[in-house]
N, C-alpha and C positions, 0 to 999 in steps of 0.2 A: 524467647526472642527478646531481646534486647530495646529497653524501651527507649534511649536518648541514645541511635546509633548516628553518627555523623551524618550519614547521607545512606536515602532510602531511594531503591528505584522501582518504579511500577512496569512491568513489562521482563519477560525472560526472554522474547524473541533477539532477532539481530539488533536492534536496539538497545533495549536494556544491555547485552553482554558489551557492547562497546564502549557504553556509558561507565560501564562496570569497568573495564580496562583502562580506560581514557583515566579515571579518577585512582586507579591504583597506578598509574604512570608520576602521578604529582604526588603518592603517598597518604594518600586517601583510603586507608584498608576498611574502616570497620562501617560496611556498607550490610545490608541489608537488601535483599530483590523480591517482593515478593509477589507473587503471578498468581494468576486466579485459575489456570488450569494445571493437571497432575505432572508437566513434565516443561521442559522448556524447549524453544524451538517455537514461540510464536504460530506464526502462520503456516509454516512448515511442520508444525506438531497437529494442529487443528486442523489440515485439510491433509484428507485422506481418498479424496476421490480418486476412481480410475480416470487416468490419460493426465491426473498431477505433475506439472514440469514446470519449468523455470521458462519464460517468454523473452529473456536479456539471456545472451550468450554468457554459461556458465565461469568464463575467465574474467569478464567484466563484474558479474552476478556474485560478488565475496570481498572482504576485504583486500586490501591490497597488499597491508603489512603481513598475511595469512594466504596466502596462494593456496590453493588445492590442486596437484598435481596429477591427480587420483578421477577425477571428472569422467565417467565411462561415454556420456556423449557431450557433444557442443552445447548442447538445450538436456542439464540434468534432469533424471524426473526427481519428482518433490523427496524420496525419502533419501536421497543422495544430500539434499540441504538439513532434511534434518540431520541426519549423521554427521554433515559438515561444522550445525552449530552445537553439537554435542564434543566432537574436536577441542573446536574455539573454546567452550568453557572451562573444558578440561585442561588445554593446555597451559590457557592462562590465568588456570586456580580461582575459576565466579564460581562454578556451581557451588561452592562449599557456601557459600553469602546467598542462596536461595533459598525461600521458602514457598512451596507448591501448595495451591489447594487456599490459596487464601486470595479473598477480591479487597482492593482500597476500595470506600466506598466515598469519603469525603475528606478535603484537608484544606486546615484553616490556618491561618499565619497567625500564631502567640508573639505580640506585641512585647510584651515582659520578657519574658523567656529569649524573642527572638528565633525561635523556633517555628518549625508545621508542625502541628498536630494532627496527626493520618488516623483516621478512624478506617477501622478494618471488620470485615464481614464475622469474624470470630466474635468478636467484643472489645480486641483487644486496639491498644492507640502507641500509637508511633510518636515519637520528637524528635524528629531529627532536623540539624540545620540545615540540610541540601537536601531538597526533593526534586527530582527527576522522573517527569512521565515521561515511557518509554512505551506507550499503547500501542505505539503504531496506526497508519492510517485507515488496516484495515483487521479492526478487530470486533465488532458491533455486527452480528448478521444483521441482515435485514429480511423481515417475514412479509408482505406483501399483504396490505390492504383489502383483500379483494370477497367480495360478499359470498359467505357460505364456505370458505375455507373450511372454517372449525364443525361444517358437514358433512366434511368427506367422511365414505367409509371406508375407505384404502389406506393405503402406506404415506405417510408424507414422510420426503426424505429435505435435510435441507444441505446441501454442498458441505456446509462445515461442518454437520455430523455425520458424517459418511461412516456407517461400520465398514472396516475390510472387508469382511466375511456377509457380506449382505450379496445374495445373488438374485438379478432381476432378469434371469434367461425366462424366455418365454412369456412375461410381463405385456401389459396395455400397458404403458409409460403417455404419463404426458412432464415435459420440462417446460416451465417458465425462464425467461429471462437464455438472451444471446451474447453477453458478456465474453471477458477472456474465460471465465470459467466455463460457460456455457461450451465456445470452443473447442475447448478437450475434450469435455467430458459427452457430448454429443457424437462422435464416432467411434466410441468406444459402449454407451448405451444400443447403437447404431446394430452391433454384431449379434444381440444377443435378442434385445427384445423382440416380442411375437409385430407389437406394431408401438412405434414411437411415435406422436404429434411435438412436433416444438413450437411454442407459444412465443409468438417474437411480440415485443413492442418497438424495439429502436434497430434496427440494422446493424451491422457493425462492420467496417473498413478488415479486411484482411488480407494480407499477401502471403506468399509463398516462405513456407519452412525451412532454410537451408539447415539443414539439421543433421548429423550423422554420427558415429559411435566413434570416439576418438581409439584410435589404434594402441596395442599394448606398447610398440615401441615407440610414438609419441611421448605416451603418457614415461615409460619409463626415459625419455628424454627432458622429459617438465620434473622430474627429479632430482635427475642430477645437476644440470644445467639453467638452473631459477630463472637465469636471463633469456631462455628461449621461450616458457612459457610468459614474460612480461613482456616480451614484444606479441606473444598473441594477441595479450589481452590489450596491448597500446592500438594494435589492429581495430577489435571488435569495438573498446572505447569512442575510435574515430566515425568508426561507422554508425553506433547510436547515436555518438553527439551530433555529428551532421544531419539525422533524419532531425534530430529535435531542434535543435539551433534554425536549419535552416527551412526546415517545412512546418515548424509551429512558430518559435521563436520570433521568426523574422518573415512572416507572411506576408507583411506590405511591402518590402522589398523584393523579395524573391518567391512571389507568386507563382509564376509559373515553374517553378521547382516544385511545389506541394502540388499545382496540377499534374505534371509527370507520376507524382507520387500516388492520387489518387486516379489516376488512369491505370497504372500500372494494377492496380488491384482492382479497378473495374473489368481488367482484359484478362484478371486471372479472374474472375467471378464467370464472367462470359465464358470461359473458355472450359470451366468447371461444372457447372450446373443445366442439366440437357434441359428439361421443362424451361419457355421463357415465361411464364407467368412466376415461378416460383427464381427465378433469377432478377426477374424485374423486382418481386417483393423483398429481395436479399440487396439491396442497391440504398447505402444510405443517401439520403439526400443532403447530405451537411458535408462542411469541408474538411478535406482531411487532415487531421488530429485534433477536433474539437473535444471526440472523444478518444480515448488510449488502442490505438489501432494494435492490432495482434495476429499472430502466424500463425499459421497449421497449414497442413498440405492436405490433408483430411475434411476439415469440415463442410466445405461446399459441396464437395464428391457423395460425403453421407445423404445427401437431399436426391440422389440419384437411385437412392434403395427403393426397391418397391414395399418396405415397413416403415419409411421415415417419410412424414410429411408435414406442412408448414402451414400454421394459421395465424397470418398476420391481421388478423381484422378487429381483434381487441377482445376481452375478455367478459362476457354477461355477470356470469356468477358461475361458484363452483357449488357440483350438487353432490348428491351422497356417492352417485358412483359417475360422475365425468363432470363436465366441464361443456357450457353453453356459452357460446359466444356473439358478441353484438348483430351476424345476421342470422343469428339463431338457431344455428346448428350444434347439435349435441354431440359431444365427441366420451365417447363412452372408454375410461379408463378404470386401473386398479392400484396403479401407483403415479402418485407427486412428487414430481424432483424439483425442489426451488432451487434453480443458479442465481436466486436474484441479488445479488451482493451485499454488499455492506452498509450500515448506515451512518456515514460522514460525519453531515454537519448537526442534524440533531442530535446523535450520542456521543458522538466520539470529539466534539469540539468543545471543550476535553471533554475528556471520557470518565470523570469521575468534578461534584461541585468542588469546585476551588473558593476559596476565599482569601484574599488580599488584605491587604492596608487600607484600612478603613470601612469594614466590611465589604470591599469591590469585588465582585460575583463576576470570575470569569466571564462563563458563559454570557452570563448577561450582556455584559459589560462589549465582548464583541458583536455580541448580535446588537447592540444598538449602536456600538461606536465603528464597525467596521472592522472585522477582520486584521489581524495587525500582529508582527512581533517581531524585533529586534535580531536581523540576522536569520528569520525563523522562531527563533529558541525561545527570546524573554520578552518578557511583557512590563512595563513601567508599574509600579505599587504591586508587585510580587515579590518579594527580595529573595534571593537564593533559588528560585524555581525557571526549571528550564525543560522546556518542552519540547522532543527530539520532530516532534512531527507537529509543530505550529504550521501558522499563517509561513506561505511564501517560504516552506523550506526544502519540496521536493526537488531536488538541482538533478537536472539529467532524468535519464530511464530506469537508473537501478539505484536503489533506495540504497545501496550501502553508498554512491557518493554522499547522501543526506547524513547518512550516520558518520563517516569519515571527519566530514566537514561539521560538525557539530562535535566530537571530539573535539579536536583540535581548539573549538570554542572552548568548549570546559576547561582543558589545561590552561590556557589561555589565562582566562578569568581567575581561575579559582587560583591558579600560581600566584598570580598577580595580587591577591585578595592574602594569600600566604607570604606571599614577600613582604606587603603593610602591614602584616600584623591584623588585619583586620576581619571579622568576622561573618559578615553580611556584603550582598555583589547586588545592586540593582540598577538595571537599566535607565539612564536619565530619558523623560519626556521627549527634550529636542531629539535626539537621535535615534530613537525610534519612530518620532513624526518625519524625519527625515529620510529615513532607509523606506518609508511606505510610502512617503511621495515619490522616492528614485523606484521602488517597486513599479508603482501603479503608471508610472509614466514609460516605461518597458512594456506595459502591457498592450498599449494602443497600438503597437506593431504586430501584434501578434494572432496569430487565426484566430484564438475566444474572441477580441476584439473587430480587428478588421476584416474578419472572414463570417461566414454563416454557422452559429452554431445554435440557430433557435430550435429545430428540431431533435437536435442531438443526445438531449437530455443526460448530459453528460455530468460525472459525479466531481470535476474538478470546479462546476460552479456550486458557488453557495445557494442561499434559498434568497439572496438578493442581486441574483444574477451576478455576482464577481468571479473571477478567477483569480482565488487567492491561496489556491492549492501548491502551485507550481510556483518556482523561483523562477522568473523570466529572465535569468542572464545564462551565460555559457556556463558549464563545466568548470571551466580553467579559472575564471571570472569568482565562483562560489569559493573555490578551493585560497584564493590571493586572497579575496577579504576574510576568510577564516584565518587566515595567517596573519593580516597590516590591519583589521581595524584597529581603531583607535582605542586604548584601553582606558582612555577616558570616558567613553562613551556609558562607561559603568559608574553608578556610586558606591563607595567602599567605604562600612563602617563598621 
């Protein structure tokens, strides 16, 4: 491995490969990726569970310059994305810039040199001038606190290590956590097991699946005719942006649009779940979209089995063979399945120690100064380092708008940075205090703000109560200042 390669990028998933393209657009080849698990595909490599699918309709769900014509339903399941990002790297020559099986573990900015210095789980150290974490937002499991875990005597399974070939037919299952993952993979546990308990803590908003297997002569029409599958996807686009523009985005205006919204899935919950004690405890009480609402047509209907039952009352401790809960009933299991997700803002905010200009410690530095970065991407006293999943970069519902628009950033910059002659890009002070003031001032519209999300326990707030996950403007909005900011806003030396 090449130790001073121009620009290194940490993450193989949808991110990193775009980063990877984005920079071989400006001429940028001799990159470096290297990822900590055997293969590439991010999140779509790592989750393997049964009922795995894509929750953003699969034309929207992909690059834009990359169409997939090929899509067997509206709502791919997950190994149709892997296969998609194995495509993408293929076709545009990354995976050869991959190295598998290797974790960054810290990287420090060389003063002299002008370089990172990426120290890697091998022994080995990186220099390169551009670093790019491409971690993504959700790559940190999260194992769950809870006393006596580590004495269970059963199976603990945790979502992201899901073997395929693991069968839990006739199984006592208990699943923690009613996430989107939980979601899926709950009516599909539903068929097999002798008796399932799901351990709810937070409710979660769900509406109905319009979902269906796209037809062969469709699909062979999205082939020939590029332009019939981009007006799908202009379709599907308008219908995500408008749930989010106008039922999150814009909650103190058009409030009663996000009540329609969270009725509508009240009247499929009622209309779904025969027990009303166990429909009552499915009923969140926060407004909707504080947390990431999601579909399935399945999962309320699974609470109607007579092997699938719900304990919303909170968790005592886990014991060798089940699980006692706060009114102290023991629910006697043999396998653990944690849906409980990811961990955000302690691991993943970044996801590996940074060190800046002047010794300034990422992490730190936002957990005392407030969450913050420049368009999403860069942070002031970083030079060269651009963060595809900072503060304020997720734009829309499907994470390739973010990766899109952060492209277009890098050519941006770094051209710009090659047109001077010049070899270092960093974001000036004022205009990063400035794009977080127009941030935060976007946000008092919007449901985390002006709506109820104290019960929600939603993972788009920080541990200091902000929503500083999401870009609070539109779609269209993310894409025009990816294109017109000001290229002064950068220092170039």
């Amino acid at each position: 491995m090449e130790n001073f390669p121009e620009a290194v990028i940490i993450g193989a998933g949808f991110g990193g490969i775009g980063a990877a393209i984005a920079l071989r657009r400006i001429g940028i080849d001799d990159i470096v990726i290297v990822e900590r698990e055997d293969d590439l595909g991010g999140t779509w490599h790592v989750n393997r569970y049964p009922g795995l699918a894509v929750d953003i309709p699969s034309t929207t769900y992909s690059y834009s310059f990359e169409p997939n014509p090929n899509w067997s339903r509206l709502f791919a399941p997950g190994a149709e994305l892997k296969r998609y990002a194995e495509h993408v790297a293929d076709k545009y020559d990354v995976r050869r810039l991959m190295r598998f099986g290797v974790s960054a573990e810290s990287a420090q900015w060389d003063e002299e040199q002008q370089r990172w210095r990426l120290t890697l789980d091998d022994g080995q150290t990186l220099n390169p001038r551009i670093l790019i974490a491409a971690t993504g937002y959700l790559s940190q499991p999260h194992t769950p606190d809870i006393p006596g875990i580590t004495d269970f005597a059963g199976q603990i399974v945790h979502t992201t290590a899901w073997d395929p070939d693991l069968d839990l037919s006739g199984r006592k299952i208990a699943i923690i956590g009613t996430g989107a993952t939980a979601v899926q993979l709950i009516p599909e546990l539903a068929k097999t097991a002798d008796e399932l308990t799901v351990f709810q803590r937070t409710p979660i908003y769900v509406t109905p699946k319009v979902d269906f297997a796209i037809p062969a002569p469709v699909r062979s029409v999205f082939n020939r005719i590029p332009l019939a599958q981009k007006g799908a996807r202009t379709v599907t686009d308008l219908v995500y942006e408008v749930i989010m523009v106008v039922g999150v985005l814009h909650f103190r205006q058009l409030n009663p649009v996000n009540r329609i919204a969270a009725g509508a899935a009240h009247l499929f919950r009622r209309l779904s779940v025969r027990d009303p004690k166990v429909r009552d405890a499915l009923k969140p009480d926060y407004d909707f979209g504080c947390k990431r609402p999601t579909f399935s047509n399945e999962y309320y209907r699974a609470f109607n089995k007579p092997n699938v039952s719900l304990q919303a009352g909170g968790i005592e401790q886990i014991t060798a063979d089940g699980i006692r809960t706060l009114d102290g009933q023991q629910v006697d299991i043999d396998t653990l399945v944690l849906a409980t997700g990811f961990d955000l803002w302690d691991a993943n905010f970044p996801a590996i120690e940074v060190i800046g200009r002047g010794s300034r410690n990422l992490g730190k530095w936002w957990r005392d100064n407030r969450f913050q970065a420049y368009q999403g991407i860069s942070v002031p006293e970083f030079p060269n380092l651009f963060n595809l999943a900072g503060p304020y970069s997720y734009s829309g519902l499907s994470y390739f708008t973010t990766i899109e628009c952060e492209m277009i950033h890098l050519q941006r910059v770094l051209g710009e940075a090659q047109r001077r002659g010049k070899q270092t890009v960093e974001v000036s002070e004022e205009a990063n205090a400035d794009f977080l003031a127009r941030m935060t001032s976007h946000l008092d519209d919007t449901v985390f703000y002006a709506g109820d999300c104290a019960s929600a326990r939603s993972y788009y707030f920080n541990h200091a109560g902000e929503a500083t996950l999401l870009r609070p403007t539109s779609t269209a909005n993310a894409f025009r200042e990816a294109k017109t900011f000001p290229l002064s806003a950068y220092n170039y030396s």
